[in-house]
KOLFIBA-981038 format. One record per residue (C-alpha): residue number from 1; x, y, z; residue in one letter. Coordinates in nm, 3 decimals. Layout:
<lummis>
[lummi NUM; [X; Y; Z]; 'A'];
...
</lummis>
This chain:
<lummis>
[lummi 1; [-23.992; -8.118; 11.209]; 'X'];
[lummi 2; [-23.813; -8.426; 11.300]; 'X'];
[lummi 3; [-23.716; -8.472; 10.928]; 'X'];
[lummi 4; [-23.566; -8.152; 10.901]; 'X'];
[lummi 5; [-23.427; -8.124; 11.249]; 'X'];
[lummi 6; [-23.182; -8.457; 11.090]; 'X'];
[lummi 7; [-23.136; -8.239; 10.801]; 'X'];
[lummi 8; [-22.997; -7.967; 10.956]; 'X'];
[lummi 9; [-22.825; -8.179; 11.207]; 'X'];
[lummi 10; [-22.634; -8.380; 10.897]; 'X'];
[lummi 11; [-22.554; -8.030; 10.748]; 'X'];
[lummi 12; [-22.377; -7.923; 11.037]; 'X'];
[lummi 13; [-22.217; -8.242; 11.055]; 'X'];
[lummi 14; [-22.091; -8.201; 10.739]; 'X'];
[lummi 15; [-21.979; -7.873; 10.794]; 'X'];
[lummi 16; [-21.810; -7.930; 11.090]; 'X'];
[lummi 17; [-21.634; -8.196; 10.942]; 'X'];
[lummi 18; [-21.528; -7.985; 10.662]; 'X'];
[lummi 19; [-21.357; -7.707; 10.928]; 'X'];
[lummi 20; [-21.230; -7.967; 11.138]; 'X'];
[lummi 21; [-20.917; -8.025; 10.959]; 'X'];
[lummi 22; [-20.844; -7.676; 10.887]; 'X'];
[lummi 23; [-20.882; -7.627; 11.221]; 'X'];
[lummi 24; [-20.712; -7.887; 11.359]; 'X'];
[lummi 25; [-20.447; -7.796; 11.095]; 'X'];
[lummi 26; [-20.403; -7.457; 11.256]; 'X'];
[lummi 27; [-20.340; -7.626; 11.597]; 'X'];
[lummi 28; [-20.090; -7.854; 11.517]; 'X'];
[lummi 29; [-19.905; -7.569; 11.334]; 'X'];
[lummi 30; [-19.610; -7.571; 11.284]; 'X'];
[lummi 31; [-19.468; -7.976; 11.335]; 'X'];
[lummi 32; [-19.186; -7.885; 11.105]; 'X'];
[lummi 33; [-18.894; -7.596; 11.056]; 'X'];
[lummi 34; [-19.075; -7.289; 10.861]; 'X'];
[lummi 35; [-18.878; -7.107; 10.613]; 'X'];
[lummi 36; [-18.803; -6.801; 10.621]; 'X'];
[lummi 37; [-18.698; -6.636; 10.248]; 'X'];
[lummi 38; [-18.465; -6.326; 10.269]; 'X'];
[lummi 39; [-18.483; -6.212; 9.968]; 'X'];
[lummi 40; [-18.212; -5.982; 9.969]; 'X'];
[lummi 41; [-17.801; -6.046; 10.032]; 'X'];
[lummi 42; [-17.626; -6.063; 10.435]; 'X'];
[lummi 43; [-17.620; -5.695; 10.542]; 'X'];
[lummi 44; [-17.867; -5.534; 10.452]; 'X'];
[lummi 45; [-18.178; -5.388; 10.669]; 'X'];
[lummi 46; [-18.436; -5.714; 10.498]; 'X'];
[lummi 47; [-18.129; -5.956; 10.685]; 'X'];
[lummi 48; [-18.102; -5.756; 10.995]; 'X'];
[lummi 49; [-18.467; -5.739; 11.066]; 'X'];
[lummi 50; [-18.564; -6.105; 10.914]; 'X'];
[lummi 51; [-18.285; -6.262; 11.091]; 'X'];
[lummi 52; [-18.362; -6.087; 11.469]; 'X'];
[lummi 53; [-18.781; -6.197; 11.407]; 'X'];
[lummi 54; [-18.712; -6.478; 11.275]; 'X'];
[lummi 55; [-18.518; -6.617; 11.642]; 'X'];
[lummi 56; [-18.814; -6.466; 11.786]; 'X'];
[lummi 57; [-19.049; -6.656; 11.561]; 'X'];
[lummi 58; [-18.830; -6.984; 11.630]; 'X'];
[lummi 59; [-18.914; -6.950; 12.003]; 'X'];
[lummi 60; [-19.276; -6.816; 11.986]; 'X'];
[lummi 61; [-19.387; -7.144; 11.770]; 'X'];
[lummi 62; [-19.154; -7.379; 11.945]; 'X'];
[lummi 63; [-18.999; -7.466; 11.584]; 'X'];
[lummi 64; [-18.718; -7.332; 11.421]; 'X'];
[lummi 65; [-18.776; -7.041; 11.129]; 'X'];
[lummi 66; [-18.510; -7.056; 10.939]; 'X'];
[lummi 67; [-18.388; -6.704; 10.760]; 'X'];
[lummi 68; [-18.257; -6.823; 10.377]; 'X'];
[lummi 69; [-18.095; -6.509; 10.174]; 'X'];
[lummi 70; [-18.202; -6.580; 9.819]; 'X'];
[lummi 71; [-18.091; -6.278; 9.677]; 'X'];
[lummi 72; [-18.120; -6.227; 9.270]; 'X'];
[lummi 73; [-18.331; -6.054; 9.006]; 'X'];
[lummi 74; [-18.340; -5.770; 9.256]; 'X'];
[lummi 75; [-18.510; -5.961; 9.504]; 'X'];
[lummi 76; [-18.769; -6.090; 9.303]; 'X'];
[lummi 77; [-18.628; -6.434; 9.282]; 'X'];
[lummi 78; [-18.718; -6.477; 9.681]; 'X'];
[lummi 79; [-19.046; -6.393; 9.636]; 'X'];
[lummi 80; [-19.099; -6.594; 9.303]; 'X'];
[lummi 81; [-18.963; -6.923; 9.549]; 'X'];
[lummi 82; [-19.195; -6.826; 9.795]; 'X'];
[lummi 83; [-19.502; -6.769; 9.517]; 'X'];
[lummi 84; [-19.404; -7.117; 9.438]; 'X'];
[lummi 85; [-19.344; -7.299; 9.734]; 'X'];
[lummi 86; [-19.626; -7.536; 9.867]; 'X'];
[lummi 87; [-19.942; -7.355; 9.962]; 'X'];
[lummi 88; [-19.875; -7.504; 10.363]; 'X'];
[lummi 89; [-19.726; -7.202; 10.566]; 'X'];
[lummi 90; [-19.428; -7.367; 10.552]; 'X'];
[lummi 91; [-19.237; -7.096; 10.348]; 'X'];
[lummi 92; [-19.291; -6.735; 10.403]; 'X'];
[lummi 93; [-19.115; -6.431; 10.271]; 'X'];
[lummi 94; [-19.016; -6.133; 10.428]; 'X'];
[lummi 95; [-19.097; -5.838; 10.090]; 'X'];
[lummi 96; [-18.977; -5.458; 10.086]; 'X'];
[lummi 97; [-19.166; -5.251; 9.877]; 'X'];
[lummi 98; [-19.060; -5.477; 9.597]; 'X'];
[lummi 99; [-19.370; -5.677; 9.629]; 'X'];
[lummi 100; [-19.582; -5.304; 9.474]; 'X'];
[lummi 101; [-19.308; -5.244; 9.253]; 'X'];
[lummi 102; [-19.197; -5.518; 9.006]; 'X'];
[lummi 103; [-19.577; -5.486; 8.844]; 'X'];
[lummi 104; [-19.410; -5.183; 8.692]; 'X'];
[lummi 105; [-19.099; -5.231; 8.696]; 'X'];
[lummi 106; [-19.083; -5.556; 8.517]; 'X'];
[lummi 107; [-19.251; -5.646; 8.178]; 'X'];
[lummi 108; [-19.219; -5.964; 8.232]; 'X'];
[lummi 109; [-19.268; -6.119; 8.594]; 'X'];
[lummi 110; [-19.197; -6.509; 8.692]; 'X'];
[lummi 111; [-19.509; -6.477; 8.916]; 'X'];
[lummi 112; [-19.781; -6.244; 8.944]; 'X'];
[lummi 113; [-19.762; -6.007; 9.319]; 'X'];
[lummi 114; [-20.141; -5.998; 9.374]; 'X'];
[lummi 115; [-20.228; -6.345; 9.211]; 'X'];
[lummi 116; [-19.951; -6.601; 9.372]; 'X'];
[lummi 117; [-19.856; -6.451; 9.753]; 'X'];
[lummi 118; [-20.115; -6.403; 10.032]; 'X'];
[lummi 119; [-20.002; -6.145; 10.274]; 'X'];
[lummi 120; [-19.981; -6.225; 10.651]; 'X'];
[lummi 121; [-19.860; -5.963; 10.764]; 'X'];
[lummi 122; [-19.679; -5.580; 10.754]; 'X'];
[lummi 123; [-19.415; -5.589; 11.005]; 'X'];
[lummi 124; [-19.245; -5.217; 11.025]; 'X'];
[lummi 125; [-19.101; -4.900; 10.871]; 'X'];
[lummi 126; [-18.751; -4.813; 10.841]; 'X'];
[lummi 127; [-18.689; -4.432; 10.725]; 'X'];
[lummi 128; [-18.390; -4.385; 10.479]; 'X'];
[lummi 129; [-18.109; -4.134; 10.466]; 'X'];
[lummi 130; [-17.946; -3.966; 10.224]; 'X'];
[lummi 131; [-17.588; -4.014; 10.241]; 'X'];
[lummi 132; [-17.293; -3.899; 10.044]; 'X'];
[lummi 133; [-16.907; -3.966; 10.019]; 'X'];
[lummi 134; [-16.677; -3.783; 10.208]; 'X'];
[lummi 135; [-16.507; -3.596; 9.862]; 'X'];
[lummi 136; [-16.886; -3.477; 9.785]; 'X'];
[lummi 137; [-16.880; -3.095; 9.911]; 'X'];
[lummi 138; [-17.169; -3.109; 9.980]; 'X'];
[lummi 139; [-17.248; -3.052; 10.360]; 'X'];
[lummi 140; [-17.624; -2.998; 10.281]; 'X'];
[lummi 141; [-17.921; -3.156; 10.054]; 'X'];
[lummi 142; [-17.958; -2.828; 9.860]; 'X'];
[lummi 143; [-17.556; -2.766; 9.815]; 'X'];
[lummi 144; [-17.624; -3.149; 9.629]; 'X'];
[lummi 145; [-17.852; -3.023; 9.449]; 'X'];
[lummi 146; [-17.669; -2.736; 9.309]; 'X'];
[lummi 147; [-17.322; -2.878; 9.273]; 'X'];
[lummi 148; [-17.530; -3.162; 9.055]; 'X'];
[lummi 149; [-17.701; -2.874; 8.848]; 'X'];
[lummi 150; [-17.349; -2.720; 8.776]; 'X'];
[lummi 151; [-17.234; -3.057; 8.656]; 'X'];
[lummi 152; [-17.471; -3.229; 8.507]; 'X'];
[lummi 153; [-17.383; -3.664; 8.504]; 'X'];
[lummi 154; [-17.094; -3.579; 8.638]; 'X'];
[lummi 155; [-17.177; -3.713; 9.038]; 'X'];
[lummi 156; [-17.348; -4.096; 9.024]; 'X'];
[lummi 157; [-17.567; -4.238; 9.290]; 'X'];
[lummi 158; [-17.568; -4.621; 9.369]; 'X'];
[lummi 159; [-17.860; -4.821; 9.479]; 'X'];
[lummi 160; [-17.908; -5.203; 9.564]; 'X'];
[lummi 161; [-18.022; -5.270; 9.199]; 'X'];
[lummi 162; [-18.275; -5.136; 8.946]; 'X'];
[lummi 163; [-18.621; -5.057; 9.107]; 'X'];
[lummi 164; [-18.536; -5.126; 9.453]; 'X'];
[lummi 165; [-18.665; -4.845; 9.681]; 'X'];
[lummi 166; [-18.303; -4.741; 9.696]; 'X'];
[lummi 167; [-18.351; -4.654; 9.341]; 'X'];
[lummi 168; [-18.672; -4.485; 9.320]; 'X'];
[lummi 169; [-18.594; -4.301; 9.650]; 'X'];
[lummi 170; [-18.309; -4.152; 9.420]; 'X'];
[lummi 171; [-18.520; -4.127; 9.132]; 'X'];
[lummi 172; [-18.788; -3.932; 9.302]; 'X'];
[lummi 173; [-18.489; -3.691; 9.408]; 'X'];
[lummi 174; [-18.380; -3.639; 9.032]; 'X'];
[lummi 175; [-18.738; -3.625; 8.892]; 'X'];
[lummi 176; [-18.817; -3.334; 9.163]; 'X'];
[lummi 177; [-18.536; -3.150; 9.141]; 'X'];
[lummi 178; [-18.465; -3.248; 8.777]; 'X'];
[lummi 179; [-18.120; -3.324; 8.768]; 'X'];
[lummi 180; [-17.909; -3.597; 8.594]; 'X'];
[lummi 181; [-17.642; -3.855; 8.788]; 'X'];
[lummi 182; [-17.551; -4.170; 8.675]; 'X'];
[lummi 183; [-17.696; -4.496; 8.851]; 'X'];
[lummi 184; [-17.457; -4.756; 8.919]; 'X'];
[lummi 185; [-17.712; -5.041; 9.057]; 'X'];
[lummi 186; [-17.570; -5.317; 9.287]; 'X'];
[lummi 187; [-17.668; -5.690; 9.392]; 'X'];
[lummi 188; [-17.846; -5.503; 9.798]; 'X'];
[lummi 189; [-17.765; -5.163; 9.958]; 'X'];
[lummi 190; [-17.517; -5.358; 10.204]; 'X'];
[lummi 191; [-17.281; -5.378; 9.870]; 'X'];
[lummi 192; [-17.306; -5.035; 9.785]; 'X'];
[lummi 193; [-17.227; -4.886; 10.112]; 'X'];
[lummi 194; [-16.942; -5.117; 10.075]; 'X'];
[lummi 195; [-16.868; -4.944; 9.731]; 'X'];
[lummi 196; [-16.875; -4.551; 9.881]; 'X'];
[lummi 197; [-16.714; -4.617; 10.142]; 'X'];
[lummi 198; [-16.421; -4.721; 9.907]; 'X'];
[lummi 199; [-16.517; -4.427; 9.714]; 'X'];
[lummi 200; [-16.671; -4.560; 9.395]; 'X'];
[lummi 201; [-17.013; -4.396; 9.456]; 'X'];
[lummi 202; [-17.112; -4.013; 9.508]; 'X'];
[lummi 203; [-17.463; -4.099; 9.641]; 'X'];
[lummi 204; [-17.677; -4.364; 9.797]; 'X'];
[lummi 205; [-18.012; -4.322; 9.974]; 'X'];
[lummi 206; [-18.058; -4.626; 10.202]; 'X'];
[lummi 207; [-18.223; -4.745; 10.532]; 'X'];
[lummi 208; [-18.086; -4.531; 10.848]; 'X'];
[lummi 209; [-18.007; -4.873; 11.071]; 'X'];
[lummi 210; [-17.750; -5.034; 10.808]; 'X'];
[lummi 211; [-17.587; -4.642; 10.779]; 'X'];
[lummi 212; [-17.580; -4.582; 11.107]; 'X'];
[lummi 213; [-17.232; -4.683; 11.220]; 'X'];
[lummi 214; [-17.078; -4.585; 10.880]; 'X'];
[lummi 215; [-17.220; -4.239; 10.948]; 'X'];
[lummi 216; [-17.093; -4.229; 11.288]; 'X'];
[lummi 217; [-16.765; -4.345; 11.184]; 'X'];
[lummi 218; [-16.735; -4.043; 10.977]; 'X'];
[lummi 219; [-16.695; -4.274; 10.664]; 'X'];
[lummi 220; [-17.009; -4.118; 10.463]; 'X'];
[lummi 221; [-17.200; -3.822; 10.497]; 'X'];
[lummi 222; [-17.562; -3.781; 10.610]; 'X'];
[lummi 223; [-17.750; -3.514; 10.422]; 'X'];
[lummi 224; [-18.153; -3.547; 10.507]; 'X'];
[lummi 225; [-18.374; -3.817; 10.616]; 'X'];
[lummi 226; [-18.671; -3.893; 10.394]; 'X'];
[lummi 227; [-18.919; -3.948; 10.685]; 'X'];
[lummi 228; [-19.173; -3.685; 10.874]; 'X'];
[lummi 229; [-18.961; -3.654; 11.158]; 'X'];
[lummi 230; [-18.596; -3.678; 11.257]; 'X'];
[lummi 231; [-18.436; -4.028; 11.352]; 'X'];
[lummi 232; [-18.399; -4.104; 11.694]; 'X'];
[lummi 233; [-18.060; -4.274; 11.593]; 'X'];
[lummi 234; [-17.931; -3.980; 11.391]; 'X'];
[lummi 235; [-18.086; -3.645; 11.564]; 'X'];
[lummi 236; [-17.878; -3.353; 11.413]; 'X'];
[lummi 237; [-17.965; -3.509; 11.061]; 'X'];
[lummi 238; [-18.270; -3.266; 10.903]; 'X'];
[lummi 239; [-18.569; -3.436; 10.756]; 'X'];
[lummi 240; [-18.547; -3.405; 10.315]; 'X'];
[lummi 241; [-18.847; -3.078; 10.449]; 'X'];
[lummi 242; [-18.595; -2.925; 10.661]; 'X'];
[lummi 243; [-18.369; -2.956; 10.397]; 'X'];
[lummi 244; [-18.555; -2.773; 10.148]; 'X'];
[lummi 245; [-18.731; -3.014; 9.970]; 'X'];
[lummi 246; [-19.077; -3.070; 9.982]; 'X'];
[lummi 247; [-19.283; -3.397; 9.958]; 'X'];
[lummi 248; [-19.035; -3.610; 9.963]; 'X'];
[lummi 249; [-19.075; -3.882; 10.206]; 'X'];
[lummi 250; [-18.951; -4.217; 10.140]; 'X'];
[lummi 251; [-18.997; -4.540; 10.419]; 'X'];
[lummi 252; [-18.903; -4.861; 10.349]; 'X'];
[lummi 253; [-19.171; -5.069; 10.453]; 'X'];
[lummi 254; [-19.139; -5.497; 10.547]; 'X'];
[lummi 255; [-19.434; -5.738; 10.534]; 'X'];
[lummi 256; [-19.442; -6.097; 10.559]; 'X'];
[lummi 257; [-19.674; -6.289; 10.292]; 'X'];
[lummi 258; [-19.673; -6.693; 10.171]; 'X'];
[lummi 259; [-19.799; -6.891; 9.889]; 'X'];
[lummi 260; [-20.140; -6.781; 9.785]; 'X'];
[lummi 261; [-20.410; -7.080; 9.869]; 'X'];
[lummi 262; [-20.236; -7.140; 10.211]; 'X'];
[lummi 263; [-20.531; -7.215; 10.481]; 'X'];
[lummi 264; [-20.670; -6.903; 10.618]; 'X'];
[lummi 265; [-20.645; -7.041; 10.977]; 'X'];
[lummi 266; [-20.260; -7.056; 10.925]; 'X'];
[lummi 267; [-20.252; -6.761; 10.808]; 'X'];
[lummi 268; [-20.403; -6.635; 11.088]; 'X'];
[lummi 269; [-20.178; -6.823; 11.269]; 'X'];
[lummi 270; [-19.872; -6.670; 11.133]; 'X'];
[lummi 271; [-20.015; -6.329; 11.173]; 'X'];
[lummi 272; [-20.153; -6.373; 11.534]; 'X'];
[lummi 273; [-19.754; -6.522; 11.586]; 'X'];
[lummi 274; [-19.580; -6.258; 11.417]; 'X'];
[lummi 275; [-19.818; -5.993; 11.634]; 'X'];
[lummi 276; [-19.724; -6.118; 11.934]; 'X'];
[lummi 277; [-19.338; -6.138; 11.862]; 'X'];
[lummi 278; [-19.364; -5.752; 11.764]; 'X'];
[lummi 279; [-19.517; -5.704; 12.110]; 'X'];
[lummi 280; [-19.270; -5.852; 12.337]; 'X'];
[lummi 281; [-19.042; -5.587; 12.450]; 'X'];
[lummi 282; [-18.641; -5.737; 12.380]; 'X'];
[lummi 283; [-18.777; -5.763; 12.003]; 'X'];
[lummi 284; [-18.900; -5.389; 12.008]; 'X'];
[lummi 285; [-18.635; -5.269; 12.199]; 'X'];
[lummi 286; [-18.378; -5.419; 11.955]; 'X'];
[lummi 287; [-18.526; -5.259; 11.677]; 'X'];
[lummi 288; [-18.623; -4.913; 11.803]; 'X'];
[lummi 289; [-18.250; -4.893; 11.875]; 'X'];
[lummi 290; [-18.173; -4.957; 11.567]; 'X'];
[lummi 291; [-18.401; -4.703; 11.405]; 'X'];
[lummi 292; [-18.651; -4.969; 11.279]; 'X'];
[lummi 293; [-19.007; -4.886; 11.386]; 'X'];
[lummi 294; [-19.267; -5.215; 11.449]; 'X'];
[lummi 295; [-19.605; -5.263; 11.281]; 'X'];
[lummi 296; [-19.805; -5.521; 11.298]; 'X'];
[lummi 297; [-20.146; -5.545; 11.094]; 'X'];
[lummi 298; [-20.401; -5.761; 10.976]; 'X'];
[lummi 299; [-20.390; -5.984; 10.647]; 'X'];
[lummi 300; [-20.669; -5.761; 10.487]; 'X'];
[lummi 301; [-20.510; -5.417; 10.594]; 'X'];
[lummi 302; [-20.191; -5.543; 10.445]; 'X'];
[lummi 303; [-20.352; -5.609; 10.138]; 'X'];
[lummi 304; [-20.530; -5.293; 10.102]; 'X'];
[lummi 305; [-20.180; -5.126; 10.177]; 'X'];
[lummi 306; [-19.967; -5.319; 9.872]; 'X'];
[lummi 307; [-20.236; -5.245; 9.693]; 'X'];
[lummi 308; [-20.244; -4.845; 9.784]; 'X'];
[lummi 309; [-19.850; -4.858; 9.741]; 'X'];
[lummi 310; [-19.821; -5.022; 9.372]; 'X'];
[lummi 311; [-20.055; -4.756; 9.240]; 'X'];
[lummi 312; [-19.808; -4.510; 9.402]; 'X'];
[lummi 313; [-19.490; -4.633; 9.326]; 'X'];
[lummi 314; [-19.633; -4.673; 8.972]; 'X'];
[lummi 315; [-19.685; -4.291; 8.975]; 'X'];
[lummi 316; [-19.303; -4.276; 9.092]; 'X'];
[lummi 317; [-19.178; -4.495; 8.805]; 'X'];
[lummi 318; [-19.398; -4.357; 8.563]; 'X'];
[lummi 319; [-19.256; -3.985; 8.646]; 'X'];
[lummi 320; [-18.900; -4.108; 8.696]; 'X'];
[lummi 321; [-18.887; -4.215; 8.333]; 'X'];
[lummi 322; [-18.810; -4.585; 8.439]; 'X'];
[lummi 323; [-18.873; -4.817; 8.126]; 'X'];
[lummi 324; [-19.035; -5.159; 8.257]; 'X'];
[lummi 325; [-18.760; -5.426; 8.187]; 'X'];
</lummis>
């Protein structure tokens, strides 16, 4: 009894000795400035959100989180650094959709999605919008549809670069109501905008909170919204249903993930952290008004969801026509 009573005993030692670090670990988390990839250029929604939780981050943990825009190789090159950073919890990334659709997108990846990031956490929706140039006739999504019918790749759509959601969004729109535009990608959705407004795009489907003011300024022209409902920011604009055209609902979706192999305490951590700064009302206040709706998860349910969305974007890219690259 005696003999295995010290047996056991040791064994728990042992084990205990084992967590203790990883535990302590988790405690003394962070000691240093976290960073915070961006993946995407200054502008767009992935800056506006990452920068605003990533202040609220830097006073939650009592260390700075630093938001770095590493834009390039449409935004996989942020979450490549991030795949490659040290597995410490030191660098995390803030991933669109991306993360579910370079597998298909891309032949040829620099890292592998499900392999080399561990997600933390999903951290909201944004709905997109449908906008078009002022010189467009159109004044509805099915008078698009129709004038782009009549003149077939004559009207060209931008997006913020090939396989970005702003893409596929406008893809989905060509594969379901087969028509044919010309895509003129660019280096984030910020850029495009940029490029209607100066008139050198017909279409561009991107995120509701970064064309907002351009809409209410009269400089582009909202057509439908590619959510369930309409936007509390932009209430006389129909949802894509409304408009006439069925199953087509689009969000852009943000999660945070880090290195794969990165303690699970810490990442529990992180996602307990990035919980509560979702929670405190000035953070959720600043981003209902801006259209973007919080979500806050666990690291398995944010798993199971990348792994539920890169079957269906697949389906998208596959249908689309999109070669991988």
């Amino acid at each position: 009894m005696n003999v295995l009573h010290h047996g056991l005993l040791g064994a728990l030692s042992i084990v205990l000795a084992i967590g203790a670090p990883a535990t302590a670990q988790a405690q003394a988390y962070p000691t240093k400035q976290v960073r915070f990839i961006l993946p995407f250029p200054p502008g767009g929604p992935t800056d506006m959100l990452g920068r605003a939780l990533a202040q609220k981050l830097s006073e939650l943990m009592a260390h700075p989180v630093v938001a770095d825009n590493r834009p390039g190789a449409g935004g996989n090159l942020g979450l490549e650094l991030a795949s490659k950073a040290p597995a410490d919890g030191y660098t995390v990334v803030l991933s669109s959709p991306l993360v579910s659709i370079s597998p298909s997108l891309y032949s040829k990846l620099n890292y592998d999605p499900a392999r080399d990031l561990a997600p933390v956490s999903l951290v909201a929706f944004i709905q997109n919008v449908i906008i078009v140039h002022p010189s467009v006739p159109a004044k509805t999504l099915r008078e698009l549809i129709d004038i782009s019918r009549r003149n077939p790749g004559k009207l060209n759509f931008g997006s913020g670069g090939v396989g970005t959601t702003s893409h596929l969004a406008a893809a989905l729109l060509l594969s379901l109501a087969k028509l044919n535009m010309v895509h003129i990608p660019y280096k984030g959705t910020g850029l495009a905008l940029t490029a209607m407004v100066g008139g050198e795009i017909d279409m561009l489907v991107m995120a509701v909170p970064a064309a907002a003011a351009q809409i209410q300024a009269g400089k582009v022209r909202p057509l439908a919204v590619l959510a369930s409902k309409r936007q509390a920011v932009l209430p006389n604009v129909p949802t894509a249903k409304e408009a006439g055209v069925d199953n087509y609902e689009v969000p852009i979706w943000y999660g945070i993930l880090t290195a794969s192999g990165t303690p699970r305490d810490i990442v529990n951590r992180l996602n307990i952290e990035i919980g509560r700064a979702l929670a405190s009302a000035d953070l959720r206040e600043r981003f209902t008004t801006a259209g973007i709706e919080p979500h806050a998860d666990t690291p398995e349910q944010f798993a199971a969801f990348i792994k539920s969305e890169t079957v269906r974007y697949a389906q998208v890219i596959k249908d689309a026509g999109i070669k991988p690259q």
